[in-house]
C-alpha positions as CSV (number, residue, x, y, z in Angstrom):
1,X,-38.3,-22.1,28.3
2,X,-34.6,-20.7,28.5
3,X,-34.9,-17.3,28.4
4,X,-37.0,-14.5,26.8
5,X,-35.1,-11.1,26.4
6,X,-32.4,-12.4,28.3
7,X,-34.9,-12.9,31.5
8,X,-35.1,-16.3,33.0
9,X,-38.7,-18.1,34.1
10,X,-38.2,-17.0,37.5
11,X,-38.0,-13.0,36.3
12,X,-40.9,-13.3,34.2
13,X,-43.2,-14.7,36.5
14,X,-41.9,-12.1,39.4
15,X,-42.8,-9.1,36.4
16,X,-46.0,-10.9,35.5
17,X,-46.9,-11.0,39.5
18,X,-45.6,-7.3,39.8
19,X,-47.9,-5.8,37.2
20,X,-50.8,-8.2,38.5
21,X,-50.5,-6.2,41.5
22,X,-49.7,-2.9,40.4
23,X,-52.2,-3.2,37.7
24,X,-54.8,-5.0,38.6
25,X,-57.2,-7.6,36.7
26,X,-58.9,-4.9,35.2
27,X,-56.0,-3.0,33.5
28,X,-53.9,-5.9,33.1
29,X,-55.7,-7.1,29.7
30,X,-55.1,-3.8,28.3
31,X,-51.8,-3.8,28.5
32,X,-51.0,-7.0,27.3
33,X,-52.5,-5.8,24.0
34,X,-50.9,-2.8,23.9
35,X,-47.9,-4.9,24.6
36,X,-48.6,-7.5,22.1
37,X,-49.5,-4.5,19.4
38,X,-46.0,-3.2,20.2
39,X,-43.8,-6.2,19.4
40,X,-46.0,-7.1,16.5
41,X,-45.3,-3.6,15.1
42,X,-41.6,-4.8,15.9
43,X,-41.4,-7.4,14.0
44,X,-43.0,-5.7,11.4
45,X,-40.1,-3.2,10.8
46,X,-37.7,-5.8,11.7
47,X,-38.9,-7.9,8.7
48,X,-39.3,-4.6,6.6
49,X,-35.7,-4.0,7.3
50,X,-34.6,-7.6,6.6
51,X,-36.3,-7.6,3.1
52,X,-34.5,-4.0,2.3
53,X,-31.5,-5.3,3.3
54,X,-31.4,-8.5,1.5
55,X,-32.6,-6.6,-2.0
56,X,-29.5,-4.1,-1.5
57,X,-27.3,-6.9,-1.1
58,X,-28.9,-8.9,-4.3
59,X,-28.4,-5.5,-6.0
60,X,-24.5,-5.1,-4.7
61,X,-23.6,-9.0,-6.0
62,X,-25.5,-8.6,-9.3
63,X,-23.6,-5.1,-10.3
64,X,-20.4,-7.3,-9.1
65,X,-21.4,-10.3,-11.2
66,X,-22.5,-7.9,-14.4
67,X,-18.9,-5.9,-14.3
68,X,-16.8,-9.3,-13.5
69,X,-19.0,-10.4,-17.1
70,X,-18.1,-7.3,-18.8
71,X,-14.7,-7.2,-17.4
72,X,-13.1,-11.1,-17.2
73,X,-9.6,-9.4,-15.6
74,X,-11.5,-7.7,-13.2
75,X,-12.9,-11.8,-11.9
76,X,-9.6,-12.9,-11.7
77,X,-7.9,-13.2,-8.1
78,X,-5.3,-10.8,-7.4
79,X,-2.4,-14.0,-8.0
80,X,-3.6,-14.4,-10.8
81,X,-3.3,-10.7,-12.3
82,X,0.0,-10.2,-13.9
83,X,1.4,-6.4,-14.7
84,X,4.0,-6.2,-17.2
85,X,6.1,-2.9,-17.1
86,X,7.2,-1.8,-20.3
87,X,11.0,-2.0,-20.6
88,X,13.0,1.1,-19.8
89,X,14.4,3.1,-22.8
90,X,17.6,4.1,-21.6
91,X,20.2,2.9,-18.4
92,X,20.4,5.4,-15.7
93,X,23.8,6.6,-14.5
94,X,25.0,5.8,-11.2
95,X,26.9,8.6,-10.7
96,X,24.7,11.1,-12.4
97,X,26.7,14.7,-13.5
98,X,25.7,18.0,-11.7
99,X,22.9,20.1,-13.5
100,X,23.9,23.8,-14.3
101,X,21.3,25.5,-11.5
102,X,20.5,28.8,-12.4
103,X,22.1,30.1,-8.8
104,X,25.5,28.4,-9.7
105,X,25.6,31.1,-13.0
């Protein structure tokens, strides 16, 4: 036994000897089941949580999988993707002339 909750054999059994004491043998029983109830309920919503989890992320890859179907560009890694620009119409002037500004008038 390495550890349970991050306390070593030695810090259980000190615990387990405390409540003993505190306790007594007639309580003692009782609050191990509470205890036991507890971390049952625990797990419960632990597992709960896992199972939600795991559906979202099913949900998340198959509406990635459907548009990467629907969409083949959209699968394709971004080396792959090529963007052509359209050629330019005209040249643009290095030296481009003054505009008439209306405050110049």
């Amino acid at each position: 036994m390495d550890s349970l909750f991050g306390i070593g054999p030695m810090e259980l059994a000190f615990i387990f000897l405390l409540a003993f004491i505190l306790l007594g043998p007639r309580d003692l029983p009782r609050l191990a089941y509470q205890l036991g109830r507890w971390i049952r309920q625990a797990q419960l919503l632990y597992a709960e949580f896992q199972r939600e989890w795991e559906a979202e992320v099913r949900e998340v890859r198959q509406e990635i999988e459907r548009a990467a179907a629907d969409s083949p560009e959209i699968a394709l890694p971004p080396e792959a993707a090529t963007y052509q620009l359209p050629p330019l119409s005209g040249t643009a002037d290095a030296n481009p002339s003054p505009t008439d500004h209306p405050e110049n008038r």
